[in-house]
C-alpha positions as a LaTeX table, in Angstrom:
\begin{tabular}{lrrr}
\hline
Residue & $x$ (\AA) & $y$ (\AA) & $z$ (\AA) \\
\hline
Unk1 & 65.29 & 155.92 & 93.70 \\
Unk2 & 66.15 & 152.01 & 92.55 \\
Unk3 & 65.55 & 153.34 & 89.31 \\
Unk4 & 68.15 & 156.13 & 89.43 \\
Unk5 & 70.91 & 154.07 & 91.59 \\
Unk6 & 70.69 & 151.72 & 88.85 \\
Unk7 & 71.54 & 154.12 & 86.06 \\
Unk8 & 74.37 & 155.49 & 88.13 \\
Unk9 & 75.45 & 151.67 & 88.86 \\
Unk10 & 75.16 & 151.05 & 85.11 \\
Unk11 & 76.93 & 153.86 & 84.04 \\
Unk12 & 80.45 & 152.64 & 86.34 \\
Unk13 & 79.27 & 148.87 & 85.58 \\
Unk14 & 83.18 & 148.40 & 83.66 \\
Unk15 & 84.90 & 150.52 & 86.74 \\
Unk16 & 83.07 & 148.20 & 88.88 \\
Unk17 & 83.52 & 144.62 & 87.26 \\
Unk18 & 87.15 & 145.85 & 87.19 \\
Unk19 & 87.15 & 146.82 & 90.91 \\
Unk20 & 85.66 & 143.84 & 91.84 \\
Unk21 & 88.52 & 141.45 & 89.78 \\
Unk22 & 91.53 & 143.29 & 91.22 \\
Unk23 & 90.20 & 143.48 & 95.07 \\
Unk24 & 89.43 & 139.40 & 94.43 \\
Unk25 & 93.01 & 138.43 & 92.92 \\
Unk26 & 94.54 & 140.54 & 95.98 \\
Unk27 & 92.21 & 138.85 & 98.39 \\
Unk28 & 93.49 & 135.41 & 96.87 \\
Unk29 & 96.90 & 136.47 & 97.33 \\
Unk30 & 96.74 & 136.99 & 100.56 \\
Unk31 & 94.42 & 134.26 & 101.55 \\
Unk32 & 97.71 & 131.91 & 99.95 \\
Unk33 & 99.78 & 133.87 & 102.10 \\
Unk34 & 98.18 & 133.42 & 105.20 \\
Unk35 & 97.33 & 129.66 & 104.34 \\
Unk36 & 101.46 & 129.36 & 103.94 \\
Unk37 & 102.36 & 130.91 & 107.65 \\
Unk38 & 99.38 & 128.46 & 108.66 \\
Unk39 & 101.11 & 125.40 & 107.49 \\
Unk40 & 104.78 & 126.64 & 106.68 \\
Unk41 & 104.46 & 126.21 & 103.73 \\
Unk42 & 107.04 & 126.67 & 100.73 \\
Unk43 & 107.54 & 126.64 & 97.22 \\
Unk44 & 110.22 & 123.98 & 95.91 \\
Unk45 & 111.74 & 124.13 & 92.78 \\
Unk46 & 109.84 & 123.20 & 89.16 \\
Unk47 & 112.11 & 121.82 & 86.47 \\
Unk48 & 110.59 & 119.00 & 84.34 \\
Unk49 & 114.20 & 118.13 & 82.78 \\
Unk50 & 114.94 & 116.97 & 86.60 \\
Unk51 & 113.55 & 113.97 & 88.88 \\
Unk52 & 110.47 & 113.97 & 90.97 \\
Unk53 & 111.63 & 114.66 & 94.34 \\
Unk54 & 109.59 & 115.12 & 97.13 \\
Unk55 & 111.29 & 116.06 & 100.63 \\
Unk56 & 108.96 & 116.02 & 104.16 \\
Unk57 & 105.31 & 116.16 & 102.52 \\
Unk58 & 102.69 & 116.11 & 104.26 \\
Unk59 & 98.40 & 115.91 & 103.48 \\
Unk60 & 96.88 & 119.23 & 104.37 \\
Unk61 & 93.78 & 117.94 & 105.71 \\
Unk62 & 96.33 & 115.67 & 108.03 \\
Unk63 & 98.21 & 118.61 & 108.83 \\
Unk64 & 95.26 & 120.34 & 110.33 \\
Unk65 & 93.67 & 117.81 & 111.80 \\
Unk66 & 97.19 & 116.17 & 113.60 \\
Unk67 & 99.87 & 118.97 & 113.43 \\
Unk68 & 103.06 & 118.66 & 111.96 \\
Unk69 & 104.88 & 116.69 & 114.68 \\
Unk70 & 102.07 & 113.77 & 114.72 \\
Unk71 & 102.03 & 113.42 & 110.85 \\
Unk72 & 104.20 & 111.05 & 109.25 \\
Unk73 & 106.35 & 112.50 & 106.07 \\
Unk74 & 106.27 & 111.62 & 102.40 \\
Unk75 & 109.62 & 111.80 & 100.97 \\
Unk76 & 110.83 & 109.90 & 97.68 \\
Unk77 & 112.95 & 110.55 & 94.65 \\
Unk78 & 111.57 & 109.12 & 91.45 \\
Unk79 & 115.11 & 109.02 & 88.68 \\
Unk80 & 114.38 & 107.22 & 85.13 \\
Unk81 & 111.05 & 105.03 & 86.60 \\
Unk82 & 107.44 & 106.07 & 85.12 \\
Unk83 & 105.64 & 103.48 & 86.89 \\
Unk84 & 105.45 & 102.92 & 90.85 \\
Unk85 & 103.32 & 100.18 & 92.03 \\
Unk86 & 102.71 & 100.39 & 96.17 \\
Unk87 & 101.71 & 97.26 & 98.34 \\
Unk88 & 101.85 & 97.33 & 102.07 \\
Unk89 & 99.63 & 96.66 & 104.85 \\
Unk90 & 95.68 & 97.31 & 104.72 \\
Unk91 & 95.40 & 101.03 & 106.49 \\
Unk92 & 98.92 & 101.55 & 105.50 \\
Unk93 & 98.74 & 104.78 & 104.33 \\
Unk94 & 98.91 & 104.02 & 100.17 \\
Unk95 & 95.60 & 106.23 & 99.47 \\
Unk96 & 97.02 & 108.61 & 101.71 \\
Unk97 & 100.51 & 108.93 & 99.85 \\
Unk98 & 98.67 & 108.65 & 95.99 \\
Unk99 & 95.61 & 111.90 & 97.59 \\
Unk100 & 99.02 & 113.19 & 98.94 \\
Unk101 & 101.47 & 113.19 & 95.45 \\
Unk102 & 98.15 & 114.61 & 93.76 \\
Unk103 & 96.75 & 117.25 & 96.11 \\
Unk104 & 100.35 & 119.15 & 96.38 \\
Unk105 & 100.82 & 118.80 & 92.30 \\
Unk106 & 97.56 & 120.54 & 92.21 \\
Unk107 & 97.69 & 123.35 & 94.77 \\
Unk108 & 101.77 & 124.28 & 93.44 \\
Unk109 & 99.90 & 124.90 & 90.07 \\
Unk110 & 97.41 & 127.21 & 91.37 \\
Unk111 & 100.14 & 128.80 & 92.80 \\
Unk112 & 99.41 & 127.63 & 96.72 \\
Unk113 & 102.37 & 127.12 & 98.77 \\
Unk114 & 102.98 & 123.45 & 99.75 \\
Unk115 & 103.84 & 121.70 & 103.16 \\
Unk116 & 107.08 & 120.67 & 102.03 \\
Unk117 & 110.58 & 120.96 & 102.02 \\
Unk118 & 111.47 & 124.03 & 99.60 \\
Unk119 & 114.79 & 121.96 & 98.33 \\
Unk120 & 112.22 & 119.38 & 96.68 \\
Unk121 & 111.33 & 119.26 & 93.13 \\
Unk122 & 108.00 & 118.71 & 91.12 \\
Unk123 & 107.13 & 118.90 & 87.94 \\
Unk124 & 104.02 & 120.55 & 86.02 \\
Unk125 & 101.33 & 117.70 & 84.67 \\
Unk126 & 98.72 & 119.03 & 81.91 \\
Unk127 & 96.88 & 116.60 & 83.10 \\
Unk128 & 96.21 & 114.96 & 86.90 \\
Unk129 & 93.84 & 111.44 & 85.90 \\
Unk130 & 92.42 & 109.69 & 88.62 \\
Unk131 & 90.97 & 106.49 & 90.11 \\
Unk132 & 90.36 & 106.07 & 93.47 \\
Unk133 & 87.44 & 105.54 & 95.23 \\
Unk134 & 84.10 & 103.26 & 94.40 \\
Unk135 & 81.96 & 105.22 & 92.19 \\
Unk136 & 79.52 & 102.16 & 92.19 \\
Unk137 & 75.61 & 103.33 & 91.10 \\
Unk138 & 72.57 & 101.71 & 90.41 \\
Unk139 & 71.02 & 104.16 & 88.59 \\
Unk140 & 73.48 & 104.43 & 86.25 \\
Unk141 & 74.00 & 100.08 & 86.53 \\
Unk142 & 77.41 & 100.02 & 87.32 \\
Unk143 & 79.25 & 97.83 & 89.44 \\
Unk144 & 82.42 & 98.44 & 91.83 \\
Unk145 & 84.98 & 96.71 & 88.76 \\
Unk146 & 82.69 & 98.20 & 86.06 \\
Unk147 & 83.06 & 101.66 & 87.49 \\
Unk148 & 86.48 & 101.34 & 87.74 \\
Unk149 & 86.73 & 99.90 & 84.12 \\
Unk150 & 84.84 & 102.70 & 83.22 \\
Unk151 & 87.49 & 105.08 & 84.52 \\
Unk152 & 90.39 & 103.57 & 83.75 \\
Unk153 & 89.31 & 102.86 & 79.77 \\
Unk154 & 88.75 & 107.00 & 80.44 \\
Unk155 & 92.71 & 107.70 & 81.50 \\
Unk156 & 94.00 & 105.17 & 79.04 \\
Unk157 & 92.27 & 107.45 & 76.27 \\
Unk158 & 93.38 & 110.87 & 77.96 \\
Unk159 & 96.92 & 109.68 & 79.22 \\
Unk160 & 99.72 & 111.29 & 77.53 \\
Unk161 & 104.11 & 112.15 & 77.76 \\
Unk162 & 103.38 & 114.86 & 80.42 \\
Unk163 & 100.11 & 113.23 & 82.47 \\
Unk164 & 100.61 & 112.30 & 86.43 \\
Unk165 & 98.21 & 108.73 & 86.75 \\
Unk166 & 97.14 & 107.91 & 90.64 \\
Unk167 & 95.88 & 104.87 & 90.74 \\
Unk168 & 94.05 & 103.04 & 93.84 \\
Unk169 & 93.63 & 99.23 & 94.87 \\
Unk170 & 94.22 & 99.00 & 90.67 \\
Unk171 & 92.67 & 95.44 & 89.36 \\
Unk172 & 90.31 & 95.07 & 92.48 \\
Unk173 & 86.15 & 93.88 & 92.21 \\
Unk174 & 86.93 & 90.91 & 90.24 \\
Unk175 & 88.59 & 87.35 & 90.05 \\
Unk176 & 92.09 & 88.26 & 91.30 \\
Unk177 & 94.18 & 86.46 & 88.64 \\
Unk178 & 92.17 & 87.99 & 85.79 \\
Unk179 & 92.04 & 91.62 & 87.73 \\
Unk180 & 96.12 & 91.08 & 87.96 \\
Unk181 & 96.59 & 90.65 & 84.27 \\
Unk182 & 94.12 & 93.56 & 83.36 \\
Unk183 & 96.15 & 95.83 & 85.77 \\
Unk184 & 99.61 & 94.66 & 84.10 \\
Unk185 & 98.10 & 95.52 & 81.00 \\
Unk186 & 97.10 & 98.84 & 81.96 \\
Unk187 & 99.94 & 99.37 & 83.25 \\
Unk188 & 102.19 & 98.62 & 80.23 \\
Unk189 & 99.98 & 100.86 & 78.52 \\
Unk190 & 100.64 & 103.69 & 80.44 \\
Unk191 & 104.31 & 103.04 & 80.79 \\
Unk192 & 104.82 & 103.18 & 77.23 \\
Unk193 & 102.34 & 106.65 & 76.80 \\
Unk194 & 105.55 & 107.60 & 79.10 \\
Unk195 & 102.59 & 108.90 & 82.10 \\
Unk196 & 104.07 & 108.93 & 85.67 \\
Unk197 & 101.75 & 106.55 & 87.57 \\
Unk198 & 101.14 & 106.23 & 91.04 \\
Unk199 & 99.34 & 103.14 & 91.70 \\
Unk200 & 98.51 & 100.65 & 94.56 \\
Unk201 & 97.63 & 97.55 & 95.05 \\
Unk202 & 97.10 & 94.80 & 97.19 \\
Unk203 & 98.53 & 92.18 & 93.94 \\
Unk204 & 101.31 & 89.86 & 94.56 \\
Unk205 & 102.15 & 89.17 & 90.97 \\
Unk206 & 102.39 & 93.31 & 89.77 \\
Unk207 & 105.15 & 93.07 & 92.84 \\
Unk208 & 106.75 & 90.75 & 90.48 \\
Unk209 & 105.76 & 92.17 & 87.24 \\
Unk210 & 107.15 & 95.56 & 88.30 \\
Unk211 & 110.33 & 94.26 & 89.24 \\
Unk212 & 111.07 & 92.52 & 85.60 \\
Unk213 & 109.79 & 95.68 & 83.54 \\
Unk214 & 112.18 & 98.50 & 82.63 \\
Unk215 & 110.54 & 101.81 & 84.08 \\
Unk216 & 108.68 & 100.64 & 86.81 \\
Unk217 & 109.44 & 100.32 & 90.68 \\
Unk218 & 108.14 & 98.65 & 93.54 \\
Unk219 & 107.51 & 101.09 & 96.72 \\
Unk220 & 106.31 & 99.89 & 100.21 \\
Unk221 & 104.10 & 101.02 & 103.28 \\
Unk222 & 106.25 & 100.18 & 106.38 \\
Unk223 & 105.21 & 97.94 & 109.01 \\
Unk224 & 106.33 & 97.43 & 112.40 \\
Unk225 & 106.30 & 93.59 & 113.21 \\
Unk226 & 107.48 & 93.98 & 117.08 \\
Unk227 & 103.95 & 96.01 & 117.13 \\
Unk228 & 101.82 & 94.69 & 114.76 \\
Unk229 & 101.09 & 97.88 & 113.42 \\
Unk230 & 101.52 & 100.32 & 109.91 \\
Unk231 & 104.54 & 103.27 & 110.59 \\
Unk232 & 103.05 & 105.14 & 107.56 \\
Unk233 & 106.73 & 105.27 & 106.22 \\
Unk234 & 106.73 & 105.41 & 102.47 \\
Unk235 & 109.92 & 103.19 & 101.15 \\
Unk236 & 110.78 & 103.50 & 97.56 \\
Unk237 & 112.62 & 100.42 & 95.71 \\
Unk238 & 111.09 & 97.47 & 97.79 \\
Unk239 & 107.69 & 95.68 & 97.40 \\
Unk240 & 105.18 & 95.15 & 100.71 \\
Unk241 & 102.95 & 92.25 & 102.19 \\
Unk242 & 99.21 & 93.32 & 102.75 \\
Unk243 & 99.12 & 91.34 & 106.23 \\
Unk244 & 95.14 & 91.12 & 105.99 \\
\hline
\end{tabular}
């Protein structure tokens, strides 16, 4: 009987294969569907000859975990600047906004509606590099800044025109004036492969060598004094203090 099912199996095997791709792309397209009622979701506009401008983002994973009322929104407009260097307060939110820019780049190019307003604009990357996170290992004898250098020497050689770069606690694990001229330099590098780079940093002195280089910005994580306390509010255009 297994013998004879099989035959008849074999014999439809293309039919079958076939079957089995369309009823999985239709199954995708609706699971996208119902993902987008779940968080109204939208599609915003995709030109690459116009600025990076992201209206009312939010984190998915921060969506569903504190609705849409309790989570705080990500909205900037990026004009001629490549380069955005974010300070702010420690739990401020600057991981948050870098997993943020990159998640919603990445899930608008697998064709995933995005919890945003549909009036924003993004562009497509071929290429989404990252370094955040500790990716520290004995086994394989790396430290915290030696993992890092090992990732970053790995964008630097894969960074191109059309790459998005998010970039976390850049120039950290090592003697803080030394770590701050490595990250400038990286930087600078980056800047003039013409990448747009998200990167933060607790630094003082990329604060000031953002503001003196053409193409990069200084951006901010809000904090409330009166309180004591991080508001989560992105600001574009100003540097922040890290209030350890």
């Amino acid at each position: 009987i297994l013998k004879e099912l099989t035959r008849m199996i074999g014999q439809s095997s293309e039919r079958l294969r076939a079957a089995l791709k369309t009823i999985a792309y239709i199954d995708s397209i609706f699971a996208r569907a119902k993902y987008s009622t779940e968080i109204i979701g939208a599609f915003p506009q995709v030109d690459n000859n116009k600025p990076i401008y992201i209206s009312d983002a939010r984190h998915p994973l921060l969506l569903k975990k504190l609705g849409r009322k309790n989570t705080v929104p990500l909205s900037f407009e990026l004009n001629n600047d490549k380069v955005v260097i974010i300070t702010g307060p420690n739990a401020g939110g600057k991981t948050v906004v870098l997993k943020t820019i990159g998640i919603l780049n990445l899930m608008l190019q697998s064709g995933i509606h995005i919890p945003v307003n549909s009036n924003s604009n993004l562009k497509v990357f071929d290429n989404i590099l990252i370094d955040i996170g500790d990716q520290q290992s004995i086994e394989d004898d790396l430290s915290t800044f030696s993992s890092h250098l090992k990732n970053l020497k790995n964008i630097i050689d894969n960074a191109a025109l059309n790459s998005l770069i998010l970039l976390d606690e850049i120039g950290t694990g090592t003697d803080p004036a030394e770590g701050s001229a490595l990250a400038a330099a990286i930087l600078q590098t980056l800047l003039e492969r013409g990448s747009t780079v998200f990167a933060s940093t607790h630094h003082g002195s990329l604060k000031v060598f953002a503001y003196n280089i053409i193409g990069m910005q200084n951006a901010a994580m809000e904090f409330d004094h009166s309180n004591l306390s991080p508001t989560y509010k992105f600001n574009l255009g100003i540097p922040g203090s890290s209030y350890a």
